[in-house]
C-alpha positions, 0 to 999 in steps of 0.5 A: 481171490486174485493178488491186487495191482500195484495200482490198486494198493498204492495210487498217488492224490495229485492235485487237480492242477498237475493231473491237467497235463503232461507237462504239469505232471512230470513238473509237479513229480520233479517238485516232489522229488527234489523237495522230498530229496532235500528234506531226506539228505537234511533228515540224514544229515541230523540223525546223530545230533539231539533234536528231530532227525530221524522226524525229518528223515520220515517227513521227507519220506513222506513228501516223496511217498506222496508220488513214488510208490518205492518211497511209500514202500521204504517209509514203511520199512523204516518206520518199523525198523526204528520202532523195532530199534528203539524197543530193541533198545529199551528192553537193554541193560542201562550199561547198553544203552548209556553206551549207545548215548556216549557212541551218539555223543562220540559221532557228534562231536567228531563231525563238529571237529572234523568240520572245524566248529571246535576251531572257529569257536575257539577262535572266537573266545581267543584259544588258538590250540592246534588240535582244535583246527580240523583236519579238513578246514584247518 
């Protein structure tokens, strides 16, 4: 039996409108890109921190999987490597993973250093202590 086509194993449903011509077409990929992209760039951005970051980075893997095949491809790459990860991280020593939540932890609170949240609230509540000012927006 012959391998199947790119086009018989992935094919993107487009709304009836987009299909109706060109121009609606490339509008309607430049849409998904950009509003996929911004979901992807936000989901990345909020991986470290508690809350549902790498929920949106699939969510906005799948906004673009929904038009590109190499994010329909990369959605399932990383859907199994996170699952593999955390199953990784489940069968570690406590010790490991606790380590893994200070490094979390860590990473958290040096952006919101180096991004001056430190400072601006210690502004608020009338600390004024020098190390508290980013190095950045100091």
């Amino acid at each position: 039996m012959s391998q199947p086509t790119t086009e018989q194993r992935w094919h993107p449903r487009r709304p009836d409108w987009a299909t109706r011509s060109q121009g609606r077409l490339t509008c309607y990929r430049i849409g998904v890109g950009t509003l996929g992209g911004l979901v992807l760039v936000a989901g990345i951005v909020l991986i470290p921190y508690p809350g549902p970051g790498w929920l949106i980075v699939f969510g906005g893997l799948a906004i673009l999987a929904a038009e590109f095949e190499w994010a329909h491809r990369l959605l399932a790459f990383a859907r199994g490597k996170y699952t593999a990860w955390t199953h990784w991280l489940g069968r570690q020593h406590v010790l490991v993973r606790w380590g893994m939540y200070v490094l979390t932890c860590l990473v958290v609170l040096g952006t919101l250093w180096l991004l001056g949240v430190f400072g601006l609230v210690g502004g608020w509540l009338g600390i004024e202590w020098p190390w508290l000012a980013s190095p950045f927006f100091g």
